[in-house]
BABABA-630774 format. One record per residue (C-alpha): x, y, z; residue number from 1. Coordinates in steps of 0.1 Angstrom, whole numbers, padded with zeros to 4 digits. Layout:
PT  east north    up   n
PT     X     Y     Z NUM
...
This chain:
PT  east north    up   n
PT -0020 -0324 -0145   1
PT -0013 -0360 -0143   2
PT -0009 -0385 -0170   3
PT -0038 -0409 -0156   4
PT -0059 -0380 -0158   5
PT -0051 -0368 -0194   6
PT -0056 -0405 -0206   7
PT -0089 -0407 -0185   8
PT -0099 -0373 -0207   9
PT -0089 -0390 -0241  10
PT -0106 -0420 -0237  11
PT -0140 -0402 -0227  12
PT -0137 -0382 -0259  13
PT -0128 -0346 -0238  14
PT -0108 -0323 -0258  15
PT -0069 -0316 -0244  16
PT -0056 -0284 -0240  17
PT -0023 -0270 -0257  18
PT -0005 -0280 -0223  19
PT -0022 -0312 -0220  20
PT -0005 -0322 -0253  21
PT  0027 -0306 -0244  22
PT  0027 -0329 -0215  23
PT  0026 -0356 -0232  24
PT  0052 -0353 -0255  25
PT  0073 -0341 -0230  26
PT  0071 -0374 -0214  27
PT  0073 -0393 -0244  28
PT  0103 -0377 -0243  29
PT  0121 -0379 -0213  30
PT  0101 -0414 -0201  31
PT  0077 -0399 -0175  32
PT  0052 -0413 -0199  33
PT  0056 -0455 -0194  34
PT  0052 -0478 -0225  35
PT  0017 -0487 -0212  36
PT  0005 -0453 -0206  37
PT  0017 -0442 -0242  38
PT  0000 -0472 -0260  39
PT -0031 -0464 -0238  40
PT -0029 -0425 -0255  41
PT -0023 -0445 -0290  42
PT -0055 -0466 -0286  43
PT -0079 -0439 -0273  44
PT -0069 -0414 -0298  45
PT -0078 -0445 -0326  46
PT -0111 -0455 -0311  47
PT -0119 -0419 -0304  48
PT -0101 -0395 -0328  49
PT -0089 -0359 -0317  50
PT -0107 -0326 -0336  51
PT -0094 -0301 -0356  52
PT -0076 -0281 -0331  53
PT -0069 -0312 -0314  54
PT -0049 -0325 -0343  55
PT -0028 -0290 -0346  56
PT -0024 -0291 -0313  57
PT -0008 -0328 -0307  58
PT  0015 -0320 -0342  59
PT  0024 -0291 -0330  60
PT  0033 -0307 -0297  61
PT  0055 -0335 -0313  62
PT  0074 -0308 -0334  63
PT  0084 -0291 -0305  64
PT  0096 -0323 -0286  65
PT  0133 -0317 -0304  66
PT  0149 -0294 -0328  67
PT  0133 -0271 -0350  68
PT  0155 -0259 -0381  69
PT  0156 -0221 -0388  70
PT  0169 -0210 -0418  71
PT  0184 -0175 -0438  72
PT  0184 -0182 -0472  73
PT  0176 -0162 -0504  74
PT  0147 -0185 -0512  75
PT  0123 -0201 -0500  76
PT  0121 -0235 -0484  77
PT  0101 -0263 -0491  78
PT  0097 -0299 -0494  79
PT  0074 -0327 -0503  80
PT  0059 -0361 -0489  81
PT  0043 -0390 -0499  82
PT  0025 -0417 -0482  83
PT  0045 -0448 -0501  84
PT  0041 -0467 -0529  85
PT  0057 -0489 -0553  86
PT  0085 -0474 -0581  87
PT  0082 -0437 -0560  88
PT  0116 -0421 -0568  89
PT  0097 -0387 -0571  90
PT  0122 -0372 -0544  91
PT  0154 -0376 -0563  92
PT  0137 -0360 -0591  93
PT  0114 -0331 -0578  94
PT  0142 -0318 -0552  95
PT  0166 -0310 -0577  96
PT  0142 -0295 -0599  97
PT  0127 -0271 -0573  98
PT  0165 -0260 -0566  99
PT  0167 -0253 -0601 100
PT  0135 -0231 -0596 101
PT  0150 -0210 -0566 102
PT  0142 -0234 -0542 103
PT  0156 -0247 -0510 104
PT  0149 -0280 -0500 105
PT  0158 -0296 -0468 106
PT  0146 -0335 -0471 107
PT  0143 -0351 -0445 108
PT  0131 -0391 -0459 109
PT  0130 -0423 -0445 110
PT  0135 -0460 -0453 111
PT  0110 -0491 -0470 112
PT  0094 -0513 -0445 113
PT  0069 -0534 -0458 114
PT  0064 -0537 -0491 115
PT  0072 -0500 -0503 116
PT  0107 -0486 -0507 117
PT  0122 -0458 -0495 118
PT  0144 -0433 -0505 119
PT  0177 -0434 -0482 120
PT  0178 -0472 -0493 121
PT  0177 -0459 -0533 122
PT  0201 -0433 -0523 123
PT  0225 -0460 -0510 124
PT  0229 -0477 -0541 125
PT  0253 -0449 -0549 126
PT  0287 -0456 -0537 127
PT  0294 -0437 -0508 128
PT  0260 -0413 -0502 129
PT  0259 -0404 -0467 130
PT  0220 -0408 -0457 131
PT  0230 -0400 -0420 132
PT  0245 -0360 -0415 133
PT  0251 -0342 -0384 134
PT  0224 -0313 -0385 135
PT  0256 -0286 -0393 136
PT  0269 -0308 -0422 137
PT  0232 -0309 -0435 138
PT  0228 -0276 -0432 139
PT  0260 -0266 -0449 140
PT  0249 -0290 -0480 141
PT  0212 -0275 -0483 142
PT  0230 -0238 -0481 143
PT  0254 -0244 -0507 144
PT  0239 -0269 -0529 145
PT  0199 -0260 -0527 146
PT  0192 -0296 -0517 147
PT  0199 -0327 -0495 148
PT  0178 -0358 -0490 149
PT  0189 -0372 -0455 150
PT  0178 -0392 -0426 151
PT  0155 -0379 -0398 152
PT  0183 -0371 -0364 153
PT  0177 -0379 -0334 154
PT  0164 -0345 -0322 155
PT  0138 -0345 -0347 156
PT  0106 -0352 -0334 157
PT  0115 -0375 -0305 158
PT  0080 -0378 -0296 159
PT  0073 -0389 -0328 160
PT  0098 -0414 -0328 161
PT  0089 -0430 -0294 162
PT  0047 -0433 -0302 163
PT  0053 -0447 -0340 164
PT  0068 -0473 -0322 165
PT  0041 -0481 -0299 166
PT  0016 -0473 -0324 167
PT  0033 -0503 -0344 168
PT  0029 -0527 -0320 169
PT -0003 -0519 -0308 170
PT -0023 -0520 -0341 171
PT -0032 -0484 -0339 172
PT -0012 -0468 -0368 173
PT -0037 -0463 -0395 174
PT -0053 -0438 -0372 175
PT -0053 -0407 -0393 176
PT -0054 -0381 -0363 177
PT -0018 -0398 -0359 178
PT -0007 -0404 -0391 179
PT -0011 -0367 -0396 180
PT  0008 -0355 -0368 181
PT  0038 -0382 -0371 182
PT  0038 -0368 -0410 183
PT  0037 -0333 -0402 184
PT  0058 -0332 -0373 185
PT  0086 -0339 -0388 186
PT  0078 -0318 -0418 187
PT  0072 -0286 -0396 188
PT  0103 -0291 -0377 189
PT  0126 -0283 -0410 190
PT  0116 -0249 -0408 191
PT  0097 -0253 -0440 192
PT  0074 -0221 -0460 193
PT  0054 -0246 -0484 194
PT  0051 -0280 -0490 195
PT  0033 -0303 -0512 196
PT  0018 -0338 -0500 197
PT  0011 -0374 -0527 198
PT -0012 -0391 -0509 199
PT -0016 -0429 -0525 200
PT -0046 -0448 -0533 201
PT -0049 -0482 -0547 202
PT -0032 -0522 -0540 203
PT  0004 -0506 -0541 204
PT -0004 -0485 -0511 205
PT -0015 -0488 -0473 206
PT -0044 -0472 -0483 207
PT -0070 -0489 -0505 208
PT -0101 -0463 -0507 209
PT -0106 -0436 -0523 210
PT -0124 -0421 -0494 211
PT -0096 -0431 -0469 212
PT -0072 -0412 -0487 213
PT -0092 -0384 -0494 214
PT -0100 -0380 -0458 215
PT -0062 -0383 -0450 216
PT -0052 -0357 -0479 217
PT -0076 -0335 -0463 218
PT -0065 -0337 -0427 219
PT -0030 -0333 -0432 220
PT -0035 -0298 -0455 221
PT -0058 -0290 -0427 222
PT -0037 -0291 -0399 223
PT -0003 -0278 -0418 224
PT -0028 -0247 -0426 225
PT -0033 -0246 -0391 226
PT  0004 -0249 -0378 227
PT  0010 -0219 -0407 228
PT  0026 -0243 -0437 229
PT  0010 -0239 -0470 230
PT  0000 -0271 -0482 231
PT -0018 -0286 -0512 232
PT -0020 -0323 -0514 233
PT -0023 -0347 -0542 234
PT -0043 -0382 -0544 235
PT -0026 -0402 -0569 236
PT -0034 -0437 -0586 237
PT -0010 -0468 -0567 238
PT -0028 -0498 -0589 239
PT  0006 -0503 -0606 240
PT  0042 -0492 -0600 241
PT  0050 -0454 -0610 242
PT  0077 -0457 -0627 243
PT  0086 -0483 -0654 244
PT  0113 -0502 -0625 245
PT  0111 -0509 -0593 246
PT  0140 -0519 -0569 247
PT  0166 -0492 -0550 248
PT  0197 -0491 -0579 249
PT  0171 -0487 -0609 250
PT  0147 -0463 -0589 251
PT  0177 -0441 -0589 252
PT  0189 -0450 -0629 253
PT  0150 -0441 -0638 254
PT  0155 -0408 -0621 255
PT  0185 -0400 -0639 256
PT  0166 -0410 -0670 257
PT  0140 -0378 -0666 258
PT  0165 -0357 -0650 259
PT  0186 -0358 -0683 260
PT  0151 -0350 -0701 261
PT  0151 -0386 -0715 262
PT  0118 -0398 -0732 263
PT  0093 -0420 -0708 264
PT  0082 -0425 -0681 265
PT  0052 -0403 -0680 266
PT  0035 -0409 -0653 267
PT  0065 -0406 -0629 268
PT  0070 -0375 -0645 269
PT  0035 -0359 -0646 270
PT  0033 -0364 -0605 271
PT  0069 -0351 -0603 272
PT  0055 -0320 -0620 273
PT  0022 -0316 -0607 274
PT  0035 -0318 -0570 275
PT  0062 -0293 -0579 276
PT  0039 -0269 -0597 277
PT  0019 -0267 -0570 278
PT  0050 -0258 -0545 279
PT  0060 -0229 -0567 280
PT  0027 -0219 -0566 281
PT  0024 -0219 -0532 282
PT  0060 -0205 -0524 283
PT  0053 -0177 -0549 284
PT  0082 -0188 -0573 285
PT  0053 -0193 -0598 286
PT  0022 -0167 -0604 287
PT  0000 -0199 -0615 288
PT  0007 -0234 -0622 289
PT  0008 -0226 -0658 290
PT  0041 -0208 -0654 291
PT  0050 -0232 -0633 292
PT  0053 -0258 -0652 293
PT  0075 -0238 -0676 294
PT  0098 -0233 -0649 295
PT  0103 -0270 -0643 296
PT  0102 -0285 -0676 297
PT  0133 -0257 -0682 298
PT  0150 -0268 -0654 299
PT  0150 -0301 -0668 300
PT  0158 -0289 -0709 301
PT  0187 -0270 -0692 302
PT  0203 -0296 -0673 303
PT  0205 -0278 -0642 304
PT  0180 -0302 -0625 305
PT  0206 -0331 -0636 306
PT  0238 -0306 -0624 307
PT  0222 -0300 -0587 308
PT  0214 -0337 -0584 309
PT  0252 -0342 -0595 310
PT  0262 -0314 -0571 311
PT  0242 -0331 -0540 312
PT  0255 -0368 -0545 313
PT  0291 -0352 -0543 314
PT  0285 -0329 -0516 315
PT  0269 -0357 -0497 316
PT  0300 -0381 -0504 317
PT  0292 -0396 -0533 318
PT  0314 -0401 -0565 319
PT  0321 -0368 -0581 320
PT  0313 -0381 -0616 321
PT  0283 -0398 -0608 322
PT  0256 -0377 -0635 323
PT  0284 -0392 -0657 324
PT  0292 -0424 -0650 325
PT  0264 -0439 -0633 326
PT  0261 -0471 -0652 327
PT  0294 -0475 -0635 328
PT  0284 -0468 -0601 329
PT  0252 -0485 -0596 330
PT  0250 -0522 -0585 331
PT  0237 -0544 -0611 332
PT  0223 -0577 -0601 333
PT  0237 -0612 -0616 334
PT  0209 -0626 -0630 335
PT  0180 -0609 -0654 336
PT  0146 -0627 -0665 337
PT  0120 -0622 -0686 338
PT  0084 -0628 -0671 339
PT  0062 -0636 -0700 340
PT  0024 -0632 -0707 341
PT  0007 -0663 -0700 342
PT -0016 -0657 -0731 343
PT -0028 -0620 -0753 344
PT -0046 -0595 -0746 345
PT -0047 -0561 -0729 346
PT -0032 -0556 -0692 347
PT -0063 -0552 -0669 348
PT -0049 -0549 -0634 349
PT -0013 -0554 -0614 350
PT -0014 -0564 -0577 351
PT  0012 -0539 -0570 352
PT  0017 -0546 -0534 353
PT  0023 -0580 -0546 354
PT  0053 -0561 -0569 355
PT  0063 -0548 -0539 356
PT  0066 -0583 -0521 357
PT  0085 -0599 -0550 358
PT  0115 -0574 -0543 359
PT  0110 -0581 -0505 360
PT  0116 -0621 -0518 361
PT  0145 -0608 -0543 362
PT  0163 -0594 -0514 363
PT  0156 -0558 -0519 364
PT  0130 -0547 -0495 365
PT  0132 -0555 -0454 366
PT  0107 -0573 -0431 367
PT  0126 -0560 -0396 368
PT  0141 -0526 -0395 369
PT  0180 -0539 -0396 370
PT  0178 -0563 -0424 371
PT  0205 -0557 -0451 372
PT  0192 -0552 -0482 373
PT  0209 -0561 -0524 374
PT  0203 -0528 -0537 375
PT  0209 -0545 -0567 376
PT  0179 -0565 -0571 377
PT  0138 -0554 -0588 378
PT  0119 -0551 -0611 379
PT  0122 -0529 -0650 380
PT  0104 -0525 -0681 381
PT  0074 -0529 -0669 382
PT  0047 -0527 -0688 383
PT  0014 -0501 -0677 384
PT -0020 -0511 -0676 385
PT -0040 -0509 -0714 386
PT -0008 -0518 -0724 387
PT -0017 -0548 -0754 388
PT  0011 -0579 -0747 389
PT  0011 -0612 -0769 390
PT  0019 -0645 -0754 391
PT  0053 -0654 -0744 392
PT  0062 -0616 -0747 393
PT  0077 -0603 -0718 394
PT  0056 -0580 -0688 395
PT  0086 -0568 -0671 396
PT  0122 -0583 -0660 397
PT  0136 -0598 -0630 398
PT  0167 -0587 -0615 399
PT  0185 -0610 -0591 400
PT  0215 -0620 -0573 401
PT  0205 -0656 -0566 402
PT  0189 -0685 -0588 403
PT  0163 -0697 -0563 404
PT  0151 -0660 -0558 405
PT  0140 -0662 -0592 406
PT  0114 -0692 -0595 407
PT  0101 -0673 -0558 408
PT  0096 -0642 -0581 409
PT  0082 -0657 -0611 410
PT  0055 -0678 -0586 411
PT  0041 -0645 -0570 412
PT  0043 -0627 -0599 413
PT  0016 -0655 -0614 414
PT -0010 -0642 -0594 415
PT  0000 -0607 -0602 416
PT -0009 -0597 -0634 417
PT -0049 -0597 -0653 418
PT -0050 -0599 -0688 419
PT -0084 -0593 -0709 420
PT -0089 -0600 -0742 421
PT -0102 -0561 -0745 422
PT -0087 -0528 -0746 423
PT -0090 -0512 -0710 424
PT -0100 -0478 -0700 425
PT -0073 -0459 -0685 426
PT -0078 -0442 -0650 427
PT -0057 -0408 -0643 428
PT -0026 -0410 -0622 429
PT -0041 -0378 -0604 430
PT -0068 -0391 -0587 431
PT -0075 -0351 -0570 432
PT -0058 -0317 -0560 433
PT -0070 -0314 -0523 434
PT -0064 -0271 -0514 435
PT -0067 -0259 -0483 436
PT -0101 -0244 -0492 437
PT -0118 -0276 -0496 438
C-alpha cells in the first residue's frame, strides 16, 4: 500500500494494520517517507489519536526499525524511565541498587533540553565517563558490571529518532499516542523483562495536570503490557526540585550522598525506592514490595549499591577512585550565593520550571541540542515546601562560573518562590501507582 493512502486512512480516523505501521517506519527509515509526508502522519495521529492496538502496533513498529538487544544473563533485566523533571538523578541511584538486588540493567538515557536535565550531561561531570559505547562495549559493561547508563546508538529506534524530530517542529509532540511509542520504543528494544515508569506532574514538568499525566501513565503500562513488558508506573509530585540540588556535578554528588546511605534527601529517596520496589516485584526478585524494600535499603546499608556505581564509572572510563575521591573529581563552580527570604514565613509554592530556567541562564542547561554546557553550575540546599525560613535566611545557593550570571539568577529566582505567613499542608511525592490492571 502507498503512503498517500495510509496518511489518507490516518487522517479519517481508520485504524492501520500491523503492516501499515511497519511501512511506515520502514520509510522513516530508509527516506521513502518525505519530511512532509512524515509531519502529515505526526499531525493526524495528534488531531486524531491511534487505539489501543493502534498504539502497540506503531511502538512495536518503531522498535523493530533497528536493533533489538537480546541478552543471556543469570538475572533478569530491567530498567526504568521518567518523563523529566527538575533535581531527577533517580537513575544513578536506582541502577546500581537493582544490580545489587540481582538485577541487570541496560540504560539507555538521554540528555536535558529545555528546562529539565538529563542524565548523560550529569554523568559527564565525571572526568572521563563515556556516555557514547559501541553496542559490544556496552554489552560487555552491563555483563560484567550489572549496569551501564549510556546513550541511545544509532540503530536504536531509527524511526523514532527521525519522527521526534518532525514531531518537534511541527507542534505535535505532546501527543500521548506518540509520546508512548517514542518512550517505549526505545525501552522495548533493550531486550528488557520489567520496567518501572515516573511519570511527573506539576510546574517542574511538561506536564501540568493531574489527569494528563494519569492518562499518559496509563497508556504507556498499557501498551508495554501489550508488547509483553511488565510495567507499573508511578505519578510523582514536580512542584519543586527532587532532590535538595539541582545542576549536572551536584545531581551526581547528591547521588553519592544516598548511595553511601547518608541522611537526607527523602523524597529523592522514597521515589528511588518505590520505583525499584516495584521492579523487583515485577521481575520476581521480590515476593511483595514489602521484601522489597528490604532488599534495597540493604543494598544501600551494605555498600554494594555505592561499589557497583564505583565499578560502572571505571568500567565506563571514568577515574578508578571516584566512590572515593569525588570531591576531587567533580567540577565546582567559582562563585557561590546565598538567595535569601525576602520576608518569614512558611514556603508555599516553587515555580520549579522556573529552577529549571535559572540553570539554563547559569550555563548548565541547553536551548539547541549542541550547546556546551558548565557542568559546574546549579542550584543546592534547597529548601522544601512547609519548610519555615526567616528573613534574610537563605532558600537555596547559587553556583556559578561568571558574576553577571548571578544577578540573572537571583532576578528569576524573585518570582520563584511564595512565602505565607502559615504552616502549609504537605502533598505526597507519590501522586499514584498506576498497575496494569487499572
Amino acid at each position: 500500500m502507498s503512503i498517500p493512502v495510509i496518511l489518507g486512512k490516518v487522517r479519517d480516523g481508520i485504524s492501520l494494520s500491523n503492516e501499515e505501521f511497519n511501512e511506515v517506519t520502514v520509510g522513516l527509515v530508509d527516506g521513502s517517507v518525505s519530511d512532509a509526508q512524515a509531519a502529515a502522519f505526526a499531525m493526524a495521529v495528534f488531531l486524531n489519536g491511534l487505539n489501543e492496538e493502534g498504539r502497540v502496533a506503531l511502538t512495536l513498529a518503531m522498535r523493530d526499525s533497528g536493533r533489538i538487544q537480546a541478552w543471556d544473563l543469570p538475572g533478569p533485566v530491567v530498567d526504568k524511565h521518567s518523563t523529566g523533571g527538575i533535581g531527577d538523578n533517580v537513575s544513578l541511584i536506582l541502577a546500581p541498587m537493582l544490580v545489587a538486588c540481582g538485577a541487570y540493567v541496560p540504560m539507555v538515557s538521554g540528555r536535558g533540553l529545555g528546562h529539565t536535565g538529563g542524565t548523560l550531561d550529569k554523568l559527564e561531570a565525571i572526568p572521563g565517563y563515556r556516555t557514547q559505547v559501541a553496542g559490544d562495549a556496552f554489552r560487555k559493561v552491563v555483563r560484567e558490571v550489572g549496569c551501564a547508563i549510556v546513550g541511545a546508538g544509532e540503530d536504536i529506534a531509527p524511526a523514532d529518532k527521525r519522527l521526534y524530530a518532525i514531531r518537534d517542529l511541527t507542534g505535535t509532540v505532546e501527543s500521548v499516542d506518540l509520546i508512548t511509542s517514542s518512550i517505549l520504543s526505545k525501552k522495548l528494544a533493550a531486550g528488557l523483562e520489567a520496567l518501572v515508569l515516573d511519570v511527573k506532574v506539576g510546574s517542574g514538568s511538561f506536564m501540568h495536570d493531574i489527569e494528563d499525566a494519569r492518562k499518559l501513565a496509563r497508556a504507556l503500562v498499557s501498551v508495554a503490557k501489550g508488547a509483553g513488558c511488565p510495567t507499573t508506573a508511578i505519578v510523582t509530585d514536580m512542584n519543586q526540585s527532587l532532590s535538595s540540588a539541582a545542576g549536572n556535578g551536584m545531581e551526581v554528588a547528591t547521588a553519592l550522598k544516598i548511595l553511601r546511605n547518608e541522611p537526607g534527601e527523602e523524597r529523592l529517596l522514597e521515589v528511588t525506592l518505590s520505583l525499584g520496589a516495584n521492579l523487583l516485584v515485577e521481575s520476581d526478585l521480590a515476593p511483595d514490595r514489602s521484601a522489597a524494600f528490604q532488599l534495597l535499603n540493604q543494598a544501600l546499608v551494605s555498600g554494594k549499591a555505592a561499589e557497583v556505581f564505583g565499578r560502572m564509572v571505571f568500567s565506563l572510563g571514568g577515574p578508578p577512585d571516584f566512590l572515593e575521591r569525588s570531591g576531587e573529581y567533580l567540577p565546582k563552580a567559582s562563585k557561590i550565593v546565598e538567595f535569601s527570604a525576602s520576608q518569614s514565613g512558611y514556603l508555599q509554592s516553587v515555580d520549579a520550571r522556573m529552577l529549571g530556567q535559572v540553570i539554563i541562564e547559569l550555563g548548565g542547561g541547553r536551548t539547541h541540542a549542541h550547546d556546551v554546557l558548565d557542568l559546574s553550575v546549579g542550584l543546592d540546599q534547597a529548601i522544601q515546601i512547609g519548610d519555615q525560613v526567616n528573613r534574610g535566611e537563605p532558600i537555596l545557593r547559587i553556583h556559578a562560573s561568571r558574576e553577571g550570571d548571578i544577578e540573572r539568577a537571583q532576578n528569576l529566582l524573585s518570582k520563584t518562590f511564595e512565602i505565607s505567613e502559615n504552616p502549609i499542608e504537605l502533598k505526597p511525592v507519590i501522586l499514584e501507582t498506576i498497575t496494569p490492571d487499572l
